[in-house]
N, C-alpha and C positions, 0 to 999 in steps of 0.2 A: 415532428421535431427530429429523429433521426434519421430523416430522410436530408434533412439541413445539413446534418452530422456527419453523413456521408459523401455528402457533397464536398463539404469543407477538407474533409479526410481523402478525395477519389487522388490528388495527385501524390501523396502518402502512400498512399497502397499500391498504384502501380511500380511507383518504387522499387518498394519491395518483392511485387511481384517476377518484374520484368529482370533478364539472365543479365547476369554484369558484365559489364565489357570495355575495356580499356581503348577510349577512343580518346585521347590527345584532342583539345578544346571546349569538350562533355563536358558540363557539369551535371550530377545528376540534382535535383530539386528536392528541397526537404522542407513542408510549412512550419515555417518555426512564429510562434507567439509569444510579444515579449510586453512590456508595458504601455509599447507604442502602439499597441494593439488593444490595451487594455485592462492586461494585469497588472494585479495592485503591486505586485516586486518580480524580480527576474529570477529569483533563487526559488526557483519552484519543487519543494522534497516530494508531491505524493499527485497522482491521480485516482477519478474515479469514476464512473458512470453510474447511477442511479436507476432503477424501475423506472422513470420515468422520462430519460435519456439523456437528462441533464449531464455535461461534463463536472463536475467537482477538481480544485485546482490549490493546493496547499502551499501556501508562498510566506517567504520571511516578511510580509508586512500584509499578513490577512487570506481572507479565503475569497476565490472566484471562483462562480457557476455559468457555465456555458452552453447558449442553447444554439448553439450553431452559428449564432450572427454577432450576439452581445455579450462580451463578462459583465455578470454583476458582481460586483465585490461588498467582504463584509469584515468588516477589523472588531475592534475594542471598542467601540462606538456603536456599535451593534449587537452588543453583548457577549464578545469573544474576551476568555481570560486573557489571550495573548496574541497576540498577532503570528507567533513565528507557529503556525500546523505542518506537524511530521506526518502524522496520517488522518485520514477519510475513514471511515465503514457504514454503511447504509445495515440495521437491524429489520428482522421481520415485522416491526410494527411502523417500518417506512421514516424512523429516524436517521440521521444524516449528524452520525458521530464526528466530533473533531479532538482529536490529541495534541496539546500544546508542547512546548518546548520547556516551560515552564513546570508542565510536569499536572497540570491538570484539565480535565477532560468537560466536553459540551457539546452540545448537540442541537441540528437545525429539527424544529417539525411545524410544519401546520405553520410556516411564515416568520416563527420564531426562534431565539436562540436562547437554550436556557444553559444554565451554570452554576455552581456551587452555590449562588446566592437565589435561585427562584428554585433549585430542586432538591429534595432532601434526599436521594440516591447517591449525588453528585459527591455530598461532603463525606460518604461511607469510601467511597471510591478513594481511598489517599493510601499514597505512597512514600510520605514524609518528602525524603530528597531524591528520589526517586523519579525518571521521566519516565512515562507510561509510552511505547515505542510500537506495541503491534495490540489490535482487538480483536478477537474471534467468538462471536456468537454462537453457538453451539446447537445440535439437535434437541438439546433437553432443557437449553432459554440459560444457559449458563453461559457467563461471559468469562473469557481468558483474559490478560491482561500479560502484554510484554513488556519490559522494562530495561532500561540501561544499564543497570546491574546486573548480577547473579538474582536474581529475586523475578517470580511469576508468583502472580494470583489469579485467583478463581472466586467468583462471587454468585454462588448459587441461589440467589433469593435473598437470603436470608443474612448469611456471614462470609464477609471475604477472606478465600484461604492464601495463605503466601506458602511459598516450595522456595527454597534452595537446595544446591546441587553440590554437594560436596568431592564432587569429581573435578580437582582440577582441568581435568582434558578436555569436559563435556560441563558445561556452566549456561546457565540462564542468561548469560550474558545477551544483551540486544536479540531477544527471543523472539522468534515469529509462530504462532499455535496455526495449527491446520486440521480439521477433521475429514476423513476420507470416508469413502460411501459405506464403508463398513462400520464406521462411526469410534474407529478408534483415534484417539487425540494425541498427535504429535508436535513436538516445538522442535521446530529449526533455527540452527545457529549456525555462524561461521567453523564455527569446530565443532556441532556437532549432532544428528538427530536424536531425539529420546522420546521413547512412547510411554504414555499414562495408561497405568492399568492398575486397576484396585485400589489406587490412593496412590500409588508407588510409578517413579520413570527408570526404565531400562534404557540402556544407548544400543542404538541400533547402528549396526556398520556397514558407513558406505562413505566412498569418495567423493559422492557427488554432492559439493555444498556448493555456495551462493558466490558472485561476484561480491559483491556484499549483504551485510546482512538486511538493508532497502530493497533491494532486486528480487522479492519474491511476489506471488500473485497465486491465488487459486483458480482454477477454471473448472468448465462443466465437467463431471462423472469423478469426480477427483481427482483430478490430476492439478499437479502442482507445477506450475512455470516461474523461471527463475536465470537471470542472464547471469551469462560467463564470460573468459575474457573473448571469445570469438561469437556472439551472439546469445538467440533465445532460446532453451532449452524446454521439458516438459517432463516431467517425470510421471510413470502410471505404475504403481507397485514399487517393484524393483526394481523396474526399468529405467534408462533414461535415454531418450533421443532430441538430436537437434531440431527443434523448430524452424527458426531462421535467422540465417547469419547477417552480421547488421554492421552497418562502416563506423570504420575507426572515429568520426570526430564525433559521432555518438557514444560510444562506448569509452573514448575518455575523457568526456567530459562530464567524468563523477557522476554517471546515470544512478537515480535512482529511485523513488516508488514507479514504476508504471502499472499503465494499463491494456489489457490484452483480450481482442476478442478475435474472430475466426478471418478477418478481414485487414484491421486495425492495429494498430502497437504506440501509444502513447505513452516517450519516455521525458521524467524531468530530469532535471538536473543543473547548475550551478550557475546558465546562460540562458535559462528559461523552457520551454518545450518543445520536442522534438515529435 
């Protein structure tokens, strides 16, 4: 299957690979997938690829999985809360999470879609008015939970903990959690990173934050990737370097979840995928 995947992506990639050059009648060529193709809507907020090389595709009228040739899609009729998914996350036990718009959460396994009414995890998981916006599984099977507020939880098993940030500058606001190979647990925000340690978040300072707060990604060894306004960046520690700079009518047209591997760069956004 991702050998399908590669194929489908090889005029994508030379793209990107190949030096840019200002030739008057050029267009350069970008595979863009819209519903004429086969997705269930054109406003597509998140991707993903799976262990098993499926594409994963989160669109304001349902979810589509891609195996290099077919979308299959799956709405409300399928047993999704909601049609509009902000994001994707694949767990260590090969589930295939979906965040709604609506603010609660379900997940694909084994052929199925389950949700607050077939799982009793599901209905622990609430956030009153609250959209649940980013998920991070963690080394020690604890799930983070981002939200569109000032408000992050933490659901260890047992009890889920909620954090507010009493920092105006630095707030929970649309929070992305990250853990890096050291194993300590960070949330990024448009204004601002804070590290967990002992119960407690310190704001760590650095200039480098998100085109928005959609635009992040984890990659292998921990490194965190995250588009700006001139392309794709990576951050490793403190560091931060450009990956690759990517043309204007992607970058504004409101990109936002992608997906990124050593080859490849699948971005949504507001006119379908890039």
């Amino acid at each position: 299957m991702k050998s399908n995947l590669k194929i489908a992506f090889v005029l994508f990639v030379l793209l990107l690979t190949v030096p840019v050059t200002f030739v008057r009648a050029q267009v350069p060529y970008i595979p863009h997938f819209t519903t004429k193709n086969g997705l269930p809507g054109n406003n597509c907020y998140f991707l993903m690829q799976d262990r098993k090389g499926f594409i994963w595709i989160g669109t304001d009228a349902g979810i589509s999985r891609y195996d290099g040739r077919v979308f299959e899609n799956f709405t409300v009729d399928d047993g999704l809360p909601d049609n509009q998914i902000l994001q994707i996350k694949e767990d260590r036990k090969g589930r295939i999470w979906f965040l709604a718009l609506n603010g609660q959460m379900s997940y694909y396994f084994n052929g199925q879609i389950y949700n607050a009414t077939n799982d009793p995890l599901l209905k622990k998981l609430n956030f009153n008015n609250a959209v649940i916006v980013s998920l991070l599984e963690d080394s020690k099977g604890r799930l983070w939970l981002g939200t569109n507020k000032n408000l992050l939880g933490m659901w260890d098993g047992k009890t889920l903990n909620k954090f507010v940030s009493r920092n105006y500058y630095a707030q929970f606001l649309n929070a992305y959690v990250h853990e890096g190979p050291d194993g300590v647990i960070r949330v990024y925000s448009t204004q601002a990173i804070q590290i967990f340690d002992n119960g407690k978040f310190t704001v760590e300072e650095t200039k480098d934050l998100p085109l928005s707060y959609k635009t992040f990604n984890p990659a292998p060894s921990g490194r965190i990737l995250f588009l700006k306004q001139d392309g794709l960046y990576q951050k490793i520690g403190n560091l931060t370097l450009i990956k690759q700079k990517l043309y204007d009518p992607v970058l504004k047209n409101d990109p936002g979840y992608f997906y990124s591997d050593e080859k490849e760069i699948w971005i949504s956004g507001r006119s379908g995928v890039y």
